[in-house]
Steps between C-alpha positions, in 0.01 A plus 500: 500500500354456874808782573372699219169510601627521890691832439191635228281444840727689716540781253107484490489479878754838500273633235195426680635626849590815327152527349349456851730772640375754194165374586491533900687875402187508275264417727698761720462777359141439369390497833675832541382607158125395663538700825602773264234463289312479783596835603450638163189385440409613819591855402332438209190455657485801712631683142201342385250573740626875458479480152153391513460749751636725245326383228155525669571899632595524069191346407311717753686805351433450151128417597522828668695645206220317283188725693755757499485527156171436435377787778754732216358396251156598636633784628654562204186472293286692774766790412449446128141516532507799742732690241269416219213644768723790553555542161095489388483755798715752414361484141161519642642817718604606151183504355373632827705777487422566093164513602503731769747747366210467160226524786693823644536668162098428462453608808638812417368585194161425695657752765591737180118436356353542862679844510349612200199404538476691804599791333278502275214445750637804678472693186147335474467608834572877460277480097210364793579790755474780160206327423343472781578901518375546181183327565461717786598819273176354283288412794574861592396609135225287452357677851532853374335374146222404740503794664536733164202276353290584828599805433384502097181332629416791726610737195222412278586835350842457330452434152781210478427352813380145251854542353679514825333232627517254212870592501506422925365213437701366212795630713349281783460187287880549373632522911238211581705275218852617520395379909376174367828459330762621768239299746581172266847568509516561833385145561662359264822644613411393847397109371864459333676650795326211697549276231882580484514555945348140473749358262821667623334320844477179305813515339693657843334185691605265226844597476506531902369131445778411320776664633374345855509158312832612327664587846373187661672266183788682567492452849403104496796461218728703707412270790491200272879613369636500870346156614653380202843668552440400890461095355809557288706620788366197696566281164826617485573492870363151475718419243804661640417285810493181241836513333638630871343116584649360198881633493607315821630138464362204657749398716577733744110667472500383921813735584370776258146507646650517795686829437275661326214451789777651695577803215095481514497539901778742505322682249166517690704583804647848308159548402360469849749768613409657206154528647621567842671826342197591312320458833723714684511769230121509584510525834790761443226698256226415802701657715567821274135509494455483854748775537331769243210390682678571803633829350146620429310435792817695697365737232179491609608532867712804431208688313284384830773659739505863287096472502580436920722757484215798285265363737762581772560836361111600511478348833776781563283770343187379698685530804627832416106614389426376819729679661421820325121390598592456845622851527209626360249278649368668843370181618460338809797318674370175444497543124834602540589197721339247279676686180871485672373074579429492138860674416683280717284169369593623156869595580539144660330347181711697273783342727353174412505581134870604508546145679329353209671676278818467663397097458416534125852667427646212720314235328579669157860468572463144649337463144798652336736299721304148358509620150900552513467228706308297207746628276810360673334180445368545150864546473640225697240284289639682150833336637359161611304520134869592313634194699208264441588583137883462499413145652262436258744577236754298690245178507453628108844443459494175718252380293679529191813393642299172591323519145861486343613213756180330396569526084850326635366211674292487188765505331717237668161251510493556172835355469474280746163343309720492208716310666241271673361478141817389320622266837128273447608474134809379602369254778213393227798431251661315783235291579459375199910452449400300857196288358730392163804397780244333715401298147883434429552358826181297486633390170873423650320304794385298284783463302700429816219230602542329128861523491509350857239215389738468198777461723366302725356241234862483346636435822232250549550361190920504531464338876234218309745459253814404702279297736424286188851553343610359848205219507620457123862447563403303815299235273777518232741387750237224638406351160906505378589331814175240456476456121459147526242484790130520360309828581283435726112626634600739771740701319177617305351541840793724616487687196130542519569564871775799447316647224205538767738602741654799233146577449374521852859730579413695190115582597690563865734779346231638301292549735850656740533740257425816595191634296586909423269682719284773276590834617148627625462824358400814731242694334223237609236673678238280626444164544298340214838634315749361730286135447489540177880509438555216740227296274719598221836391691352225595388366122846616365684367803258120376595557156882540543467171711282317218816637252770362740299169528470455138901595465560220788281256356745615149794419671391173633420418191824581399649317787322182427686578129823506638419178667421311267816655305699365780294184492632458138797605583555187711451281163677685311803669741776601308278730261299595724723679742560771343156630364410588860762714518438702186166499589625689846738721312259608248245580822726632706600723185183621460416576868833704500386711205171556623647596871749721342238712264299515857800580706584798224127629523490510840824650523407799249184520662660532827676808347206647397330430819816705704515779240110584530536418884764767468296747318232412743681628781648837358154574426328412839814713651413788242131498596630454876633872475249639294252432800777644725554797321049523493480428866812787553274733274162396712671588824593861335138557404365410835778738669397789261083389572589501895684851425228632314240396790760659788463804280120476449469426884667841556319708289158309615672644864579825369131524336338396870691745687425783262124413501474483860627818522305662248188277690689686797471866308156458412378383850688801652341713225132367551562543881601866437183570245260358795661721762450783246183451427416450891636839582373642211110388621598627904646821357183549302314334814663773722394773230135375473497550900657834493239590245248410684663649816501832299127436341400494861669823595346646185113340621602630847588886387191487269280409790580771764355574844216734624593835421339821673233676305652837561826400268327459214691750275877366567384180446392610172837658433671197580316326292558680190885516608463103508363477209765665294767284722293131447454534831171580774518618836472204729424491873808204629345555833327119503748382288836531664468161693416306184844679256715406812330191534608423138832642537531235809400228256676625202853435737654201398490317809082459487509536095516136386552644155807679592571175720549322188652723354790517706463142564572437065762796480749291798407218312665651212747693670593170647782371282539168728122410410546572159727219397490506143515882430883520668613742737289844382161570698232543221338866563701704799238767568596832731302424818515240697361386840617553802507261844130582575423434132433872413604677154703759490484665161832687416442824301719560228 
């Protein structure tokens, strides 16, 4: 039996060093499976706090969606109510227009009634004229029955003079009432002419009234009709706008509101060259203007040169009358004298005018030379403006180009959200696959730490066992080799004295045995929670030793049994030998069974634990290269967003560069107006001063020197010769000095005029200081100035 029970302890001791080995593999790969989890949860963390983050940017987009659809439905019913305005509008421009075509067809019957009313008062009219005439006719009458009774009353003689008269005066009483009565028509005609003048005026102000009111209904609903079409455009924009706000999803809205404020800013940039092409169109139709204008006063300046020239021509005939005069005159030398002075001052002014003139044709064709010149560049700026569009139809196509790259980044966020979407369903399912195998191992820890109490206490119990089999056989060997010796006190003693000592080695290997340590769980956040679960611990850990202090005191109870068994064993030895035995067997039995049905738990459990741990790891390996393959598909979409910025950079380049040099364009234009318009005011400058150069020739011929008495008659001649030429005799005697005087001044070294003149045209003959208008001088006129700064003027 001892054997028996020897070799059942060693298989035991194989069984239990086998269980240890499963366990420490256990324990093993638990700790793996908790830096794993670790890991995973982890992940799961950040998934969550991107979830949330998620989840929040939802909630905030189907708040948004939420006003969205509210601000529709408002809009919505603002549109309803604006078509049911529309509607009571165009009905009420229905009746409007019912009534005024029925106000038109009154108003001309009234017209139709007016009209013949009038002709009947002109028909009154001429019945008042023929009665009028016939009242005359009777006036006339009634005077010569007047005068034919004077007559009969101077007649006493004729015998029927009573008859004559009585019939006179009947005849007079008849005229005096057919007057009454065309008298009474007369007025009564005239008081329903003004009764009908004053209700046609009525009745004309009435419907004037109301076809004023009419026009101004029709005006207010006309104006009424296009605010309200004006808020349904803005409605419908507004809507438009709306479900533009309400098709994009809510995941990538960051990366789509970032390309569309750059579609918006390369939008506003075509629209901004847009602008700079209207601008230059206008300064293109400015400068047209300023041409024709150009074109006109050279117009002007040609009809002034042919009056210069007529006024030439009868300067010619007044110098041939004067010649003819001269021949004729018989007068003294010094008439003759002053008159060749006066030929030769007028032969040098005519000079000057053929100068001038000579000038005007020069400055016509320097005029001619800056409108071709103006028209190379209205040309050049026609090209620049065909290029400016080409590039805007190449950013155009740019822009769509990056429009159709942007619906594909769309499109593969869209996929990639999907993704995102369907990888946190996955991780959610996987964290909760986690959270049950965190339970099962909870559950198999402490299956493992009450299978190793188990074990332990069976050990306990098998190592208590043969120490009293031992102490048993030991005393059976004592009392058959002393059965005739009395028992004495101290054997009690000893007994007493082991039993302490098995109880004092028994508290001493409960309290060896290793309690199981309670896996502290890592989703404890602060530290009330962290106390609380070592309270708990703590109470369990006091409970489970209250249990194994009850099961001790069980089995010292049980112990004490067994002594006394063995006690009464000693009376009675041959039968009671063998019930200890059977006892051991049938406990030993038991503890086998019970270890087996725990060893085959833990052993299928261990299976299960491998196979899941197994499953485990394919899918933290599949999840492993989905987040490769996401990170390989993030790197792609930053290279395309850091290709699509190089790309934006370039054009932002491209756009810079072509604005500075339309900046560049307009500068060199504005420069070129100013210089314009500063020659323009010298040139008329220079013309004001030659007009009043020649309005002081003309004061200075006008006023001429003393003349001798004698000459009266040629003066008279020349006189009437100068008044058919525009022209009087003049005396240039005192009035030499001051016309070369002017000519001196009029040169262009003391002119400052004609200074600046020359000073502008190098300027913009000058193509080194003209650095934005190339390599072509701006206005080459035909006379320039010498070393001493003196003009020579090249006749053509």
């Amino acid at each position: 039996e001892k054997k028996e029970c020897h070799q059942k302890q060693g298989a035991l001791r194989e069984q239990l060093q086998v269980h240890i080995q499963t366990i420490g593999i256990l324990v093993s790969e638990k700790a793996e499976l908790q830096t794993a989890l670790a890991h995973t949860q982890h992940a799961a963390r950040q998934k969550e706090g991107e979830s949330e983050d998620l989840a929040s940017r939802l909630q905030y987009s189907r708040r948004r969606v939420g006003e969205l659809e509210r601000a529709l439905s408002a809009v919505s019913t603002q549109q309803k109510k604006a078509d049911r305005y529309n509607k009571e509008l165009t009905k009420e421009r229905d009746a409007l227009r019912l009534e005024l075509y029925k106000n038109t067809q009154s108003n001309e019957d009234l017209k139709q009634e007016k009209s013949e009313l009038e002709e009947k008062l002109r028909v009154l009219v001429t019945e008042k004229a023929g009665m009028q005439l016939n009242l005359e006719e009777l006036q006339k009458k009634l005077e010569m029955t007047e005068l034919l009774l004077q007559q009969f009353s101077s007649r006493c003689e004729a015998p029927d003079a009573n008859q004559q008269l009585q019939q006179a005066m009947e005849e007079r009483a008849q005229l005096e009432a057919h007057l009454g009565q065309v008298m009474e028509s007369v007025r009564q005609l005239q008081m329903e002419r003004d009764k009908y003048a004053e209700n046609l005026k009525g009745e004309s102000a009435m419907w004037r009234q109301r076809m004023q009111q009419m026009s101004e209904q029709v005006h207010t609903l006309r104006e009424e009709k296009e605010c309200s079409m004006s808020r349904v455009q803005e409605l419908e924009t507004s809507l438009a706008e709306l479900r533009n706000q309400m098709e994009p999803p809510a995941g990538p809205s960051e990366v789509e509101q970032q390309l569309q404020a750059e579609a918006e800013h390369l939008r506003k940039e075509l629209e901004g060259l847009a602008g700079q092409l209207q601008a230059q169109v206008q300064d293109n139709e400015g400068l047209s203007r300023l041409n024709r204008e150009q074109e006109e006063r050279l117009l002007e300046l040609e009809r002034a040169a042919e009056l210069w020239g007529e006024q030439a021509e009868a300067r010619r005939q007044i110098l041939e009358t004067m010649q003819n005069d001269r021949t004729t005159i018989s007068r003294a030398l010094s008439q003759n004298r002053e008159l060749k002075e006066q030929l030769a001052e007028l032969q040098s002014g005519f000079v000057k005018l053929t100068n001038e003139n000579m000038e005007i044709t020069s400055a016509l064709q320097s005029e001619q030379h800056v409108k071709r010149e103006l028209g190379k560049k209205l040309g050049e700026l026609q090209e620049k403006l065909s290029e400016l569009k080409e590039t805007v139809e190449l950013k155009s196509q740019e822009a769509q180009s990056l429009q159709q790259q942007r619906d594909q980044y769309l499109g593969h966020l869209q996929q990639y959200v999907a993704a995102y979407q369907q990888l946190t369903s996955e991780k959610e399912v996987l964290h909760n696959q986690l959270l049950l195998q965190t339970q099962l191992v909870d559950q198999l820890q402490q299956q493992e730490a009450q299978g190793k109490a188990v074990a332990e206490m069976a050990r306990q119990e098998l190592q208590e066992t043969q120490e009293r089999l031992e102490a048993a056989t030991q005393q059976n060997q004592q009392l058959r080799a002393q059965l005739s010796l009395m028992a004495h006190p101290g054997e009690g003693d000893g007994l007493d004295r082991e039993e302490e000592e098995d109880e004092e080695e028994e508290e001493e290997e409960a309290v060896a045995v290793p309690q199981p340590m309670p896996s502290i769980p890592e989703d404890l956040e602060s530290r009330e929670a962290m106390v609380a679960f070592f309270n708990s611990a703590v109470a369990s850990a006091e409970e489970e030793q209250a249990r194994l202090r009850g099961q001790l005191k069980e089995q010292r109870v049980r112990c004490r049994r067994l002594a006394h068994l063995l006690a009464s064993a000693q009376k009675e030895p041959e039968a009671a030998a063998p019930a200890p035995g059977t006892g051991g067997d049938s406990v030993c039995g038991e503890t086998h069974r019970a270890l087996q049905g725990a060893m085959e738990k833990l052993q299928s459990r261990f299976m299960e634990l491998m196979q899941e741990k197994a499953d485990l790891k394919e899918r933290v390996e599949e999840l492993e290269h989905r987040c490769i393959q996401l990170s390989g598909e993030t790197d792609t979409i930053g290279e395309y967003i850091a290709l699509y910025q190089s790309q934006r950079a370039v054009l932002k380049e491209r756009h810079r560069e072509k604005e500075e040099y339309i900046s560049r364009l307009a500068q060199d234009k504005e420069e070129m107006k100013v210089k314009l318009l500063e020659l323009q005011e010298l040139v008329l400058r220079l013309v004001g001063d030659r007009n009043e150069w020649h309005g002081r020739f003309l004061a200075a011929a006008q006023n001429p020197a003393d003349e001798p008495t004698s000459g009266a008659p040629a003066p008279q001649e020349l006189g009437a010769a100068n008044q058919q030429g525009d022209l009087c005799e003049v005396s240039l005697a005192g009035s030499v000095e001051p016309a070369q005087g002017e000519a001196r001044e009029g040169s262009p070294r003391d002119n400052p005029t004609a200074q600046q003149i020359m000073q502008l045209l190098r300027e913009m003959q000058n193509p080194r200081e003209r650095p934005g208008l190339g390599s072509n001088p701006c206005i080459p006129f035909f006379y320039r100035a010498d070393e001493n700064d003196e003009v020579k003027i090249t006749v053509i």
